[in-house]
N, C-alpha and C positions, 0 to 999 in steps of 0.2 A: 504494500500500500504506500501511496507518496505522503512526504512529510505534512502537505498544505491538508488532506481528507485528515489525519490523524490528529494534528493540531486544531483541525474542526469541530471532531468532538471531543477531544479532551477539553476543548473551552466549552462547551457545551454539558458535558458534563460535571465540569465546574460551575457553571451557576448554578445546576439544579442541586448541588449538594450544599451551596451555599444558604439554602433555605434550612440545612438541620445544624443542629449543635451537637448533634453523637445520631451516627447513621455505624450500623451493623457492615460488616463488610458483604454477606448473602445480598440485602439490601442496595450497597453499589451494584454488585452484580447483574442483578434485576435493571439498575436503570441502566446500566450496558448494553445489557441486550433490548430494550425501548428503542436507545438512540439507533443501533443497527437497524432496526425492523424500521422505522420510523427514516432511517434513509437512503434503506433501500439494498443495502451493502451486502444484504444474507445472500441476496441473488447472483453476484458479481466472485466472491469468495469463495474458494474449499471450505470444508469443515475445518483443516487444521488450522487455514490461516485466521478465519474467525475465531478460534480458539486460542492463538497466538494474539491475536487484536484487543481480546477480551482481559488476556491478562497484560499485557501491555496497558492499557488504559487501566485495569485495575492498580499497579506499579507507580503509574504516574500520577496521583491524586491519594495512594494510602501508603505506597510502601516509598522505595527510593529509583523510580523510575527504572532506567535503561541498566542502571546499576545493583539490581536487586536481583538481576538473573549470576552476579558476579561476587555478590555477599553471601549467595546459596551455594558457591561454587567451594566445595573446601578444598578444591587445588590451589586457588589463588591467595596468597599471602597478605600483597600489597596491592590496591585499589590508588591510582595516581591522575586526578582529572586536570589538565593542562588549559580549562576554560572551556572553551566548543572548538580549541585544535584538535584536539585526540585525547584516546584517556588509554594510559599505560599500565601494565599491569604487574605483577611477578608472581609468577607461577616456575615452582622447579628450582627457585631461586637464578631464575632466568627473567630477564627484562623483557618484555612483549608488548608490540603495541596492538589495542582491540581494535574489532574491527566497526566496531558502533561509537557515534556520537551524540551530541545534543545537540536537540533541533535547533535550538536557539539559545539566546542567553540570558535569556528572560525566565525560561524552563530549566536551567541552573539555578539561578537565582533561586527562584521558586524552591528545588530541594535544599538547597542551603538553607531556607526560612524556615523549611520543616524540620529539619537535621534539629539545629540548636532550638528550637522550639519545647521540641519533647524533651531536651534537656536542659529547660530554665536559664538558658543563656540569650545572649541579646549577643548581634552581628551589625553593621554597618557601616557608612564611612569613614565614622569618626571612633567605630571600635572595629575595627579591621580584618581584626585577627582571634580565633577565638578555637579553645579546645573542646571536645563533644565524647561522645560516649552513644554508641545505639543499641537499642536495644538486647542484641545479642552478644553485647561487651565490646566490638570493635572500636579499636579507637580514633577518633577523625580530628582532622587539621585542616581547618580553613581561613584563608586568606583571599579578601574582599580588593578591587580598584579603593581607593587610586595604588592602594601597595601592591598589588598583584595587577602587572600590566597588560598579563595574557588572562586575567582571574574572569571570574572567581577559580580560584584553586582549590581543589578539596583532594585531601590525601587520609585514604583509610587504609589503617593497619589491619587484619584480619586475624583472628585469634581461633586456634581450633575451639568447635564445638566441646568437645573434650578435652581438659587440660593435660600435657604430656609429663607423662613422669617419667622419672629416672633410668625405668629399664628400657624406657623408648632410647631416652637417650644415649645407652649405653649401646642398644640396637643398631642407631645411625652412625655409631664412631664417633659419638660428640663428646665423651667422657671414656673413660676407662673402669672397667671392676672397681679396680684397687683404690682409685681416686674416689669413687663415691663411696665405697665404703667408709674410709679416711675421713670424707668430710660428712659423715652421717653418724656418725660419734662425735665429730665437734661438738654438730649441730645441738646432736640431745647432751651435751657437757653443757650446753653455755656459752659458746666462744661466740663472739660477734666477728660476724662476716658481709667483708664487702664486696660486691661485686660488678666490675668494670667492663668497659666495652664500646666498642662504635657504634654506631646506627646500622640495628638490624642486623647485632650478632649475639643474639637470643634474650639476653639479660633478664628479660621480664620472664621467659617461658625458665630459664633456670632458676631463679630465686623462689619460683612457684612450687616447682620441683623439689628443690632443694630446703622450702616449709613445709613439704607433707613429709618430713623427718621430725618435725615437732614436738613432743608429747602432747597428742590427743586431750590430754587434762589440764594443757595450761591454756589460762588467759589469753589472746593474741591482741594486738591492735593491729590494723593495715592500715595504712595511711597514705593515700596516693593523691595525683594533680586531675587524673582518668579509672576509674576504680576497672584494675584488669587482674587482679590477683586472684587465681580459684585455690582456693584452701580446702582440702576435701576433710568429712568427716570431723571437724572443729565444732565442739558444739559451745565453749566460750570465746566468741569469735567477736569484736566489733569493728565494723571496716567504716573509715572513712575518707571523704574526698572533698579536696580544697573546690572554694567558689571563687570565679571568678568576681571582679567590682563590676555594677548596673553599668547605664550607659551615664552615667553620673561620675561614676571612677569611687563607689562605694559599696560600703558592705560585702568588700572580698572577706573572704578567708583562707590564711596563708597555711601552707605548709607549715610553718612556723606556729601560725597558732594553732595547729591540730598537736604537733610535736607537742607543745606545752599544756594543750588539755589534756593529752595521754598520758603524762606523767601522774594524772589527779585521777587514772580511770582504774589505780590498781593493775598496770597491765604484770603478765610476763617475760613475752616479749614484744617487741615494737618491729613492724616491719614498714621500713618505708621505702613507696614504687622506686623515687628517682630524687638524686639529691642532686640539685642544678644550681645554688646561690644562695644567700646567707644564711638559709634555712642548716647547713653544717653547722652553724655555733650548737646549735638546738640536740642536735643528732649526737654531738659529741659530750655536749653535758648528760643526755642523757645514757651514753654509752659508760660515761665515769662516773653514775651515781646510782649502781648498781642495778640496773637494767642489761645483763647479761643474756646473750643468746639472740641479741638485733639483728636483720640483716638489714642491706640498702645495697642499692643501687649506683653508678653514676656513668658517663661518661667519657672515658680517654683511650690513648692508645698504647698502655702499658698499666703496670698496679704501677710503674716509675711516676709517668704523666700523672697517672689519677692522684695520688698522695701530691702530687704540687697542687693539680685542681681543686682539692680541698681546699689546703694552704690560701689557695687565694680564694674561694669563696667565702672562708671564716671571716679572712681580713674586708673582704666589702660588707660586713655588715659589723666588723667592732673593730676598732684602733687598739692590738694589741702586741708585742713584742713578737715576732716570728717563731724563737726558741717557745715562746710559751703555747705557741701555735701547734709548734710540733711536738710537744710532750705530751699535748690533750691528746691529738691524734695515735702517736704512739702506744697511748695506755687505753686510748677508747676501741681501736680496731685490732683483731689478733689475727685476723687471716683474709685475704685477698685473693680473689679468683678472678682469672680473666680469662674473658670470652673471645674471639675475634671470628673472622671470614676468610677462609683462604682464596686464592686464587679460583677453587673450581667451583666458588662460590658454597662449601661447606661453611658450619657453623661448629667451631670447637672451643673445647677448653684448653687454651694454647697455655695458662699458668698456672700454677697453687702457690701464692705468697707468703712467708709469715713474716709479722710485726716483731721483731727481737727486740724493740727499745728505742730512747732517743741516748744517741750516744754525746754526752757533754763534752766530750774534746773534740769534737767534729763538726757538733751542733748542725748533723743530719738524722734523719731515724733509718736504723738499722733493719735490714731485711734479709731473710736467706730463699731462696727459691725450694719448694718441696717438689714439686713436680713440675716437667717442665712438655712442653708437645716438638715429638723431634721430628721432622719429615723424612720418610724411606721410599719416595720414588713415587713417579706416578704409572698407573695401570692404563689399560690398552683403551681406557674408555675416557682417559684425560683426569682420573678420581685422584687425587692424591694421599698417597699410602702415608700413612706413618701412626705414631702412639706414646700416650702420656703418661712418660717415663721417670720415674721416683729418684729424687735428686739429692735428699736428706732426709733425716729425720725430724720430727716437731719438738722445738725446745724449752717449750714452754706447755708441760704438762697438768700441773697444779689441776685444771678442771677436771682433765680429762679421770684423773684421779680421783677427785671429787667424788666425778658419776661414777666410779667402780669401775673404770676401764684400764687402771695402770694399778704397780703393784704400789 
């Protein structure tokens, strides 16, 4: 069917719904198939393509349009809309460009209204840019003119239906045995662990993982910017997610202020999605005032990079001596894992870090590598071979003892 019949009756469909304030979806249905009969269209079509028209016009007025057949889709990762140029995708951990666009960019617009709508967010000129959550946890990024030149942009992350755990991971080559076992005794000791990485080299789906090692009978807090964390089988569980400010540039709430209600909620541990800016003062107090067994998240391209990222996130939000910077960090973080992507576009765990200290005649903090990811070649199909190889042992046992696992 051409674009100009299809935008005919989607606007026609649109007004008529615009007489309800809650309409059933059976109920659109029903006025789909009116508007067909009514103009004519049943005579002209197959059956399957009225069945493809049906849900098409169903998509674009309840669900997410052109994009809904690609959110159902659990091969695809990433969802990347570049305005009404193209919209790119990753599947396979392969870039792909789709072969459907938007009619217009008026019919973008429109999904972007609904997007942050259902999740109590406000988008526009003068707030531009704005993070979202749908339904099915995916997590969305949009970016509005005048700052998006080819916009509106909208980039959805895709999150499996089912959250992956550990033995998946061990399945794809993303970890080792030996390594998760290692850090599944951390976990249930105590040790607070941070976990590093670039964009789109797992981070969230391993810290997920790597909490259903939890004891089932503690308290948890989550605390994210996109609430994407699935915690299976927790039954004292309370998740919460920062708001952004109106169009007013009020009534946010920060990471920071969830960090510091948490501490008042009696938790166990504290799990927060992603630490990006000052919100580390928070993270760190609460790592050194006994709050044992956190994890977080951040961004860089080693556990080297990520401990400076810290460093300078604390100092943008308090004027405080760098050594004292790096003593909090020192004593609040014990173990460092870092994710990355290789060349074939896998997803591994290329380090296992420990925190050994801040060392006062150096006035750096000391670190030993425990595991390290060593490459052995690539196979006939371009995969790269290799395996995460145990480089030391852990020198700071006290927990691990604690929980009964050392003598």
């Amino acid at each position: 069917m051409n674009s100009s019949k299809f935008t005919y009756l989607r606007e026609k469909l649109i007004e008529e719904l615009e007489e309800y304030r809650e309409i059933q979806d059976d109920e659109i249905y029903r006025k789909i198939d009116d508007l067909i009969l009514e103009t004519g269209l049943e005579v002209y079509i197959r059956l399957s393509e009225r069945n493809e028209l049906r849900r098409e016009l169903f998509n674009s007025v309840r669900r997410l349009d052109i994009l809904q057949e690609l959110v159902d889709d659990d091969s695809v990762t990433e969802i990347m809309v570049n305005g009404t140029e193209g919209i790119f995708i990753e599947r396979g951990g392969q870039l792909l460009k789709w072969g459907k666009t938007f009619a217009s960019k008026e019919t973008l617009e429109d999904l972007v209204q609904q997007i942050v709508s259902k999740c109590n967010r406000v988008i526009n000129e003068a707030v531009p840019i704005v993070d979202a959550r749908l339904e099915n946890g995916a997590r969305v990024n949009i970016v509005l003119p005048p700052v998006a030149l080819n916009g509106p942009i909208v980039t959805i992350r895709r999150f499996p239906d089912r959250p992956v755990m550990m033995e998946q991971l061990i399945r794809w080559g993303a970890v080792s045995r030996e390594a998760v076992d290692f850090l599944e005794k951390l976990v249930c000791s105590g040790y607070n662990i941070f976990i590093s990485g670039g964009t789109g080299a797992g981070k969230t789906t391993f810290m997920n993982a790597l909490s259903n090692f939890i004891p089932k009978d503690e308290r948890i807090i989550t605390i994210e910017d996109n609430a994407e964390l699935q915690l299976q089988g927790v039954k004292n569980l309370v998740r919460m997610e920062a708001r952004n400010a109106n169009a007013q540039g009020e009534l946010a709430v920060t990471i920071r202020d969830l960090i510091r209600a948490s501490l008042r909620m009696r938790p166990d541990r504290i799990l927060i999605g992603e630490i990006r800016g000052s919100e580390a003062i928070d993270l760190l107090q609460a790592l050194n005032t006994g709050h044992d067994g956190s994890i977080s998240t951040g961004h860089a391209n080693s556990p080297v990079d990520m401990l400076s990222r810290l460093e300078t996130m604390v100092l943008m939000g308090m004027e405080i001596p760098i050594q004292a910077v790096r003593r909090q960090i020192a004593s609040g973080i014990d173990i460092m894992v870092h994710l990355g992507r290789l060349r074939d576009k896998s997803r591994r765990v290329l380090e296992i870090l420990e925190i050994l200290g801040y060392d006062s005649s150096t006035g750096e903090i000391s670190t030993r590598s425990l595991f390290q990811f060593r490459e052995q070649g690539v196979d006939s199909w371009g995969n790269i071979q290799g395996s995460l190889v145990r480089t030391a042992e852990l020198s700071s046992v006290q927990k691990l003892q604690r929980a009964g696992y050392g003598p």
